[in-house]
DRENGUVEX-357727 format. One line per field, with one value per residue (C-alpha): residue number from 0; residue in one letter; x, y, z. Coordinates in pm, 1 decimal. Each point is the difference from the previous one (the first is absolute). Layout:
BEGIN
num <- c(NUM,...)
residuo <- c(a,...)
X <- c(X,...)
Y <- c(Y,...)
Z <- c(Z,...)
***
This chain:
BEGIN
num <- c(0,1,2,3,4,5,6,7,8,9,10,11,12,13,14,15,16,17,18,19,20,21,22,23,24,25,26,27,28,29,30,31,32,33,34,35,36,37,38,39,40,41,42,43,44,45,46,47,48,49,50,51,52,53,54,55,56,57,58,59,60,61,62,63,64,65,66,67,68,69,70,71,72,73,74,75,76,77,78,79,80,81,82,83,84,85,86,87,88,89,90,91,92,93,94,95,96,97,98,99,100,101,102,103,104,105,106,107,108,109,110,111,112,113,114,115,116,117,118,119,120,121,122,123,124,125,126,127,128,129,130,131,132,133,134,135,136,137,138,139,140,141,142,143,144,145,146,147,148,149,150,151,152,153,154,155,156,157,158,159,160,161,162,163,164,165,166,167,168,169,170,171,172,173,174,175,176,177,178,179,180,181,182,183,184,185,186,187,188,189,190,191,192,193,194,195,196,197,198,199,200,201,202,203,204,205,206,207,208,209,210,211,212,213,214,215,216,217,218,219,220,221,222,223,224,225,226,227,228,229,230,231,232,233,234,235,236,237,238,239,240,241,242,243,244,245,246,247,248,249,250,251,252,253,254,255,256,257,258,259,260,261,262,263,264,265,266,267,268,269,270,271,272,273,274,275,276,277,278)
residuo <- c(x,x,x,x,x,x,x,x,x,x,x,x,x,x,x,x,x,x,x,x,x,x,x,x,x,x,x,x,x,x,x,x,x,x,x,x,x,x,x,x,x,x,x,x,x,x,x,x,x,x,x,x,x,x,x,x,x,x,x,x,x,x,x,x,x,x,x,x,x,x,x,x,x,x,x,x,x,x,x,x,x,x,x,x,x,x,x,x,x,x,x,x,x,x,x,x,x,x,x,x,x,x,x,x,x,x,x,x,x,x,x,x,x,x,x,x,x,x,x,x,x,x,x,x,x,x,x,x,x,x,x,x,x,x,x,x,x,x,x,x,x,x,x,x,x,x,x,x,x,x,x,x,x,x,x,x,x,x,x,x,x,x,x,x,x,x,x,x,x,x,x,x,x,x,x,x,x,x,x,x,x,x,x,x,x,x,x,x,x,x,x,x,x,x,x,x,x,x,x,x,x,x,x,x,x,x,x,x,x,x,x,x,x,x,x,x,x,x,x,x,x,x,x,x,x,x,x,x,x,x,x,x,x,x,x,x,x,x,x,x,x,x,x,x,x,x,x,x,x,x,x,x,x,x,x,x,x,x,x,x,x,x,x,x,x,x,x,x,x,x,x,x,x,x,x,x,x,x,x)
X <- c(7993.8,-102.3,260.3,-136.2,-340.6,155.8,134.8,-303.6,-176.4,227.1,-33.7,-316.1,-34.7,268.3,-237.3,-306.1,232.6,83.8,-349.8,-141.5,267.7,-69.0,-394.6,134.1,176.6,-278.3,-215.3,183.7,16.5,-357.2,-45.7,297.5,-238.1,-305.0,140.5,118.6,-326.6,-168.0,263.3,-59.0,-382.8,79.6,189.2,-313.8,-226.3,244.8,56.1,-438.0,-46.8,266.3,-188.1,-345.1,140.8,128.7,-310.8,-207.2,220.1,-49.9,-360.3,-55.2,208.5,-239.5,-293.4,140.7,79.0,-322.1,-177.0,199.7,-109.6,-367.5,48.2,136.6,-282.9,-241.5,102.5,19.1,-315.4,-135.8,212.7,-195.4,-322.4,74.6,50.3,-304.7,-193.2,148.2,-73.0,-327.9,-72.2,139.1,-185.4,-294.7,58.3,90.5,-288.0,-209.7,150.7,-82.2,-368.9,-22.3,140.6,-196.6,-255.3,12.8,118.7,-351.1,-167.5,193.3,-81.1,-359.1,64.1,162.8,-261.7,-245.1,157.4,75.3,-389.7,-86.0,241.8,-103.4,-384.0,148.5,149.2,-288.6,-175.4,307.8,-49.8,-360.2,25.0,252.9,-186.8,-283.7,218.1,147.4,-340.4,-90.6,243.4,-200.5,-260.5,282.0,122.7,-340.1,-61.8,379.4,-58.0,-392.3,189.0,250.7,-260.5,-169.7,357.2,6.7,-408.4,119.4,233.3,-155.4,-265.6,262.1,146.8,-393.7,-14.9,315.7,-120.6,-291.0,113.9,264.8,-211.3,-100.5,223.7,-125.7,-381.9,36.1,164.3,-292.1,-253.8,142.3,44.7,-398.9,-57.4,195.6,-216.7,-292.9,40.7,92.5,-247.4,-237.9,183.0,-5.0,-400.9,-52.5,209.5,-151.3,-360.4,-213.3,-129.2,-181.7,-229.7,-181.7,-280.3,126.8,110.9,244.7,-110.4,313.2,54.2,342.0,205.6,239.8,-96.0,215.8,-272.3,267.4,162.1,-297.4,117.9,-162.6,238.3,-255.5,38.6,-29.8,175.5,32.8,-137.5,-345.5,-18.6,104.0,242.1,160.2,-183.0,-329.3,-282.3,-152.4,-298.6,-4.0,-350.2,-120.5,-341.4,-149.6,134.7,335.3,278.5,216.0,194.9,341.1,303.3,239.5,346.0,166.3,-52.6,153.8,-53.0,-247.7,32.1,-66.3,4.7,-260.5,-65.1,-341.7,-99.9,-132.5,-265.9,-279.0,-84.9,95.1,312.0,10.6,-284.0,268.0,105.7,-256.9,-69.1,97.3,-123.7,-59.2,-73.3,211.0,-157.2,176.8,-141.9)
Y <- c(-4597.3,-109.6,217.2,265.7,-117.4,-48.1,317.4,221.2,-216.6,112.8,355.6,-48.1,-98.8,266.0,272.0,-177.1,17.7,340.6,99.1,-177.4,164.6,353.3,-111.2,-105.7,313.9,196.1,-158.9,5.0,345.7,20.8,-176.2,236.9,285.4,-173.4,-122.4,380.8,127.8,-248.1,82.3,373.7,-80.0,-182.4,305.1,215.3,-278.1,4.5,364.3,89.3,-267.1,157.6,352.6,-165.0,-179.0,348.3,137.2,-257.7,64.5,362.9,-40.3,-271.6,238.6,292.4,-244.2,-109.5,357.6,96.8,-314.6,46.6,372.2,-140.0,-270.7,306.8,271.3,-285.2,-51.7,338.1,31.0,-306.5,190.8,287.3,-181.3,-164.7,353.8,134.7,-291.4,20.8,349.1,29.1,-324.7,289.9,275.8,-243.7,-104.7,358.8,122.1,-256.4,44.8,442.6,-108.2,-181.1,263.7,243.8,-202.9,2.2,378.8,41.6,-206.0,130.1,392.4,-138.2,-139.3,367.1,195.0,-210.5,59.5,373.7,36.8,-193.0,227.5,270.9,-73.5,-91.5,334.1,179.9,-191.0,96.6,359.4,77.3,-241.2,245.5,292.4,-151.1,7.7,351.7,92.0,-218.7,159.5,315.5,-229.4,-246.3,326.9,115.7,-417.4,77.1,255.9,-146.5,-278.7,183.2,228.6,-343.4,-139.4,299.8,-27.0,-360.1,34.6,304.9,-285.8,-250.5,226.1,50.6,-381.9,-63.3,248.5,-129.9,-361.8,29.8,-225.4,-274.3,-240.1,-21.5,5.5,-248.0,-248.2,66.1,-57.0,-300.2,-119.2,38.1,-153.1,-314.3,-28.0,47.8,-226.5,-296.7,42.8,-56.3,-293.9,-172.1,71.1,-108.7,-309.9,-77.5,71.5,-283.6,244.1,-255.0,-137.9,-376.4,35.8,272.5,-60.5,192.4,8.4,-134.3,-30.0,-132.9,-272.7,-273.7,-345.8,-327.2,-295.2,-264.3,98.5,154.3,323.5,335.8,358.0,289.4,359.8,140.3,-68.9,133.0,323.9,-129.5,-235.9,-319.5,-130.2,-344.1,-327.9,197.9,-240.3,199.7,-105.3,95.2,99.4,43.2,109.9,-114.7,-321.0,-169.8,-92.3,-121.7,52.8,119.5,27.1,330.1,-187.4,330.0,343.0,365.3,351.0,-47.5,-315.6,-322.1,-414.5,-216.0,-438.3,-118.6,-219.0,-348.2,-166.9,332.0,149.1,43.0,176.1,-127.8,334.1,228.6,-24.2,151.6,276.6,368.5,116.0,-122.3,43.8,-78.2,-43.3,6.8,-346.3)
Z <- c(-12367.2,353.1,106.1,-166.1,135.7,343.1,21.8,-166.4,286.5,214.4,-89.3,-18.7,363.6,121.7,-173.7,163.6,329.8,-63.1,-99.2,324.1,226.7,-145.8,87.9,356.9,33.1,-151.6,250.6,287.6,-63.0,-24.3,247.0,234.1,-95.5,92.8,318.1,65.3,-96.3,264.5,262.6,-102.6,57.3,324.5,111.7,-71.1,163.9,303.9,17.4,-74.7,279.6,245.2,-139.9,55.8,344.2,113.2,-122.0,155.1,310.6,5.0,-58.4,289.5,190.9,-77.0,65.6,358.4,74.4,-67.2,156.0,289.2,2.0,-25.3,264.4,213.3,-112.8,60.2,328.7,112.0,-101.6,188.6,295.9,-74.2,-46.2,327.4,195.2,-167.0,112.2,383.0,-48.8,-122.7,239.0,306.6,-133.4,13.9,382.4,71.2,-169.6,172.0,355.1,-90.5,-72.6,302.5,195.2,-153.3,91.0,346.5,3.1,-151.5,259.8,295.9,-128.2,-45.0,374.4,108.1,-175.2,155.0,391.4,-68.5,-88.1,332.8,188.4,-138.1,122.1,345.0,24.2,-147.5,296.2,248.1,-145.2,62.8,365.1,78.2,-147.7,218.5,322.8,-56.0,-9.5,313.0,198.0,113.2,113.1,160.6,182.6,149.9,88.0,159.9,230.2,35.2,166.5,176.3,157.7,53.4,177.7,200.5,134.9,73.4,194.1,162.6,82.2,118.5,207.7,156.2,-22.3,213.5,210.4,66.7,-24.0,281.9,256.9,-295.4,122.6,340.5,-110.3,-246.9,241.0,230.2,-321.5,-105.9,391.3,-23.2,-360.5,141.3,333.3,-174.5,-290.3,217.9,246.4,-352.8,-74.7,325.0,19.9,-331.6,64.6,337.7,-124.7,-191.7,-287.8,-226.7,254.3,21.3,-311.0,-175.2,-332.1,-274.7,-325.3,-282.2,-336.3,-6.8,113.3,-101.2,-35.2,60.7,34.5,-38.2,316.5,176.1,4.1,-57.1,-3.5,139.2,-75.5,353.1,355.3,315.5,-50.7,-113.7,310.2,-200.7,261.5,6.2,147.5,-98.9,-163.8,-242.2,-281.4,-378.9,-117.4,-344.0,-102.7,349.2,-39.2,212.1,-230.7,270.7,305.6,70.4,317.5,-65.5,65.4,-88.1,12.1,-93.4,25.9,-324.9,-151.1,181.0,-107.0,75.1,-45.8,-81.5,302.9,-220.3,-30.3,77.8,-317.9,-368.3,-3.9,-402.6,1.3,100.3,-377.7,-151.5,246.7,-48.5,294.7,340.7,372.4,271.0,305.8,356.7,202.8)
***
């Protein structure tokens, strides 16, 4: 009976072993599938992430290419900027460097306008001066032959002159012989002659004053009679300033000292005009 119970136990646990290997197998098949269905759905992950990779590639290629194209179309337009800018800045300076040009084009035709008017009065003036000397020159010929009719009398006359003028030489010598006598014979009676006598006077209104010294500088000499080591006496109104000794004397002019202590020679200051009497 435990044999029988042993063995139905025994069964019972080789059905139960059966029955749980069949579930192992069934599950390891279940789980076989499940593991090929992930590693099919790892295969689809790998290969959409190589696709999305290569796509991602691709695109990021696409994007560089077309970044770079930017970068480049940027840049040439920066380049072109750039030119435009040193070309607009030498259009400016060229412009600028035309104005000022222009400028002074304009000033210097102002400045050529302005000297072709002035010429162009100077030789209106030129053209009626020389319109006035063409019509001068009639009268300039008749003045010619005026004067060379004139030249010709002349000489005519020289001619008469020289003629007449042969024996000059000899009668001016003689003439001038004469002048010579007679003009030192005046001298030497003139000279030798007392003209201002003792008590005659000359009436003066000038002379040069030098009271420190003594001195007095007379406007006449040896032809008025005022001779040197003469005593003569200066008279004003009637009344005797003082007394003076001619130390020098000239043709006309003559120096005098006030002989001290006679007199008020201080007087002789506020004269202006005076007598000097020969003593």
């Amino acid at each position: 009976m435990l044999k029988l119970i042993f063995n139905g136990l025994a069964i019972l646990f080789g059905l139960v072993a059966i029955w749980y290997m069949l579930s192992l197998k069934s599950k390891k098949k279940d789980e076989q599938a499940l593991i090929q269905q992930i590693l099919k759905e790892r295969d689809a992950l790998i290969q959409e992430k190589e696709n999305f990779n290569k796509e991602h590639a691709t695109r990021y290629a696409r994007e560089r290419v077309k970044n770079q194209k930017l970068e480049e179309e940027k840049f040439e337009v920066t380049v072109e900027q750039s030119s435009q800018q040193k070309a607009r800045d030498e259009s400016a300076s060229i412009i600028a460097e035309l104005e000022t040009a222009i400028e002074e084009s304009q000033k210097s035709i102002g400045e050529v306008k302005l000297q072709i008017i002035k010429e162009k009065k100077e030789f209106e003036e030129l053209e009626v001066n020389h319109q006035a000397n063409i019509s001068e020159i009639p009268a300039i010929e008749v003045n010619k032959k005026n004067i060379l009719n004139s030249t010709q009398n002349l000489e005519s006359e020289i001619q008469v002159l020289k003629s007449s003028l042969e024996n000059y030489e000899a009668v001016t010598k003689v003439l001038k012989e004469h002048f010579d006598q007679t003009t030192s014979s005046l001298f030497r009676d003139k000279t030798s002659r007392n003209w201002l006598e003792k008590g005659e006077y000359i009436k003066l209104s000038y002379m040069k004053i030098d009271l420190n010294n003594g001195l007095l500088g007379l406007p006449v000499g040896q032809e008025d009679g005022v001779l040197k080591d003469k005593l003569f006496a200066i008279r004003s109104n009637g009344d005797e300033i003082c007394k003076i000794k001619i130390t020098h004397s000239e043709l006309n002019q003559a120096v005098a000292s006030i002989i001290p202590l006679l007199g008020k020679p201080a007087k002789l200051l506020t004269v202006s005009e005076y007598d000097l009497y020969h003593l």
